[in-house]
N, C-alpha and C positions, 0 to 999 in steps of 0.2 A: 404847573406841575413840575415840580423837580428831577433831575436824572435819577432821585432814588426812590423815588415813587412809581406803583405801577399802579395799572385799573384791574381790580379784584374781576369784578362784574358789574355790568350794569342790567338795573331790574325799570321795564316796565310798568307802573304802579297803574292800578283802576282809572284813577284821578285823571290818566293820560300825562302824570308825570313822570321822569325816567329818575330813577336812584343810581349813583354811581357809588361805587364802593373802591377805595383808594387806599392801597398798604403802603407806608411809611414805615415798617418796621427798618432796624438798622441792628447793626453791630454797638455795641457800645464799648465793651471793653472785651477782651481773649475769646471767650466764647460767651458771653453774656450779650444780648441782646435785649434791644427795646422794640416789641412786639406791638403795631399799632397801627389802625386805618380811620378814613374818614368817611362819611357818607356825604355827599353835598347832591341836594336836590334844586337845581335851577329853577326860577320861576319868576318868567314876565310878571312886570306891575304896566297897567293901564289908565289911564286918565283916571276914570269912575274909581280906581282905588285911592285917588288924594281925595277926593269928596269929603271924606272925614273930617278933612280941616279947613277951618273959615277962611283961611288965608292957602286951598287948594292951590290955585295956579302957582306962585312962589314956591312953596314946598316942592311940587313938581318939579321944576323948570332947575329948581336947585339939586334937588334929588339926580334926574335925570343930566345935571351936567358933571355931580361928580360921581355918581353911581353906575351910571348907563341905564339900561331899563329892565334889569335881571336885578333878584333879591334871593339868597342861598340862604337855604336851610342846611343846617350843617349839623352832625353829630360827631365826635371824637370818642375813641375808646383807645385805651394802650396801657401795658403791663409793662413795667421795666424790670432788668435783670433775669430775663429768662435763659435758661441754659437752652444751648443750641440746638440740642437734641430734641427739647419739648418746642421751641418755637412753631410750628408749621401746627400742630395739635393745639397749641394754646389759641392760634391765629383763628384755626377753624372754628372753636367753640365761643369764641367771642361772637365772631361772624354769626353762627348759629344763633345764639342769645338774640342779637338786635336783630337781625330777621324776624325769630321767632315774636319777638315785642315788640316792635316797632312797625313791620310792615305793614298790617291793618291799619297803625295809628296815616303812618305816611301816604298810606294809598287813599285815609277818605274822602267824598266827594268835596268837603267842608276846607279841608288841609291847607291848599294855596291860599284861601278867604284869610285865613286864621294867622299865617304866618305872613301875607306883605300886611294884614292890619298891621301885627306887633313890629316888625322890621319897619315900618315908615312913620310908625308912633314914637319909637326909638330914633328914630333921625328926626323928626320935628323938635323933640322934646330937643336934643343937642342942636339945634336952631338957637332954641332961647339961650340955651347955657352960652355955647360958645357959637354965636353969629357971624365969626369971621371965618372959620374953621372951614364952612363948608361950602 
């Protein structure tokens, strides 16, 4: 995290996963700002989740040496050119919006399952493509 970034809030989901909410908004030019946060949900990947692939143990072992053994789920939202005065108004109702939409999605029991399948499907897949890379 950047010196210009702060942590909104972090939310405890069902799932027992924690959501962190991170403003990046900035100045951009006189009184115009870029109004914008991140949400990133951390989540362990364990052995049983390379299973998926015939060639599990490599996939791991590669995974696990350039990745560590976290896989982020991550959302970005941000408005650019806002006047100064609306910034802290715009900021909340973004906030508002993906709370309001997304938090049942990110809290379900299913969630972690669903997001290290596709994040390590994505990294095998760029195995094949580029095998030296990783």
């Amino acid at each position: 995290m950047s010196d210009k970034t702060r942590i909104i809030e972090s939310i405890s989901l069902p799932n027992g996963l924690q959501a962190e909410f991170v403003d990046f908004s900035r100045r951009v030019a006189g009184d115009r700002w870029l109004v914008g946060f991140d949400v990133r949900i951390p989540i362990k990947v364990e052995e049983k989740d390379f299973l998926q692939f015939d060639n599990s143990s490599e996939v791991m072992e590669k995974f696990l040496s350039s990745h560590g053994d976290t896989v982020f789920f991550e959302i970005k939202r941000e408005r650019n050119f806002i006047d100064e005065k609306e910034k802290d108004d715009i900021l909340e109702d973004m906030l508002k919006k993906v709370k309001q939409h997304m938090l049942e999605y990110m809290g379900h029991a299913d969630f972690a399952k669903g997001v290290k399948r596709e994040k390590l499907k994505e990294f095998e897949e760029r195995l094949h493509w580029y095998p030296d890379d990783n």
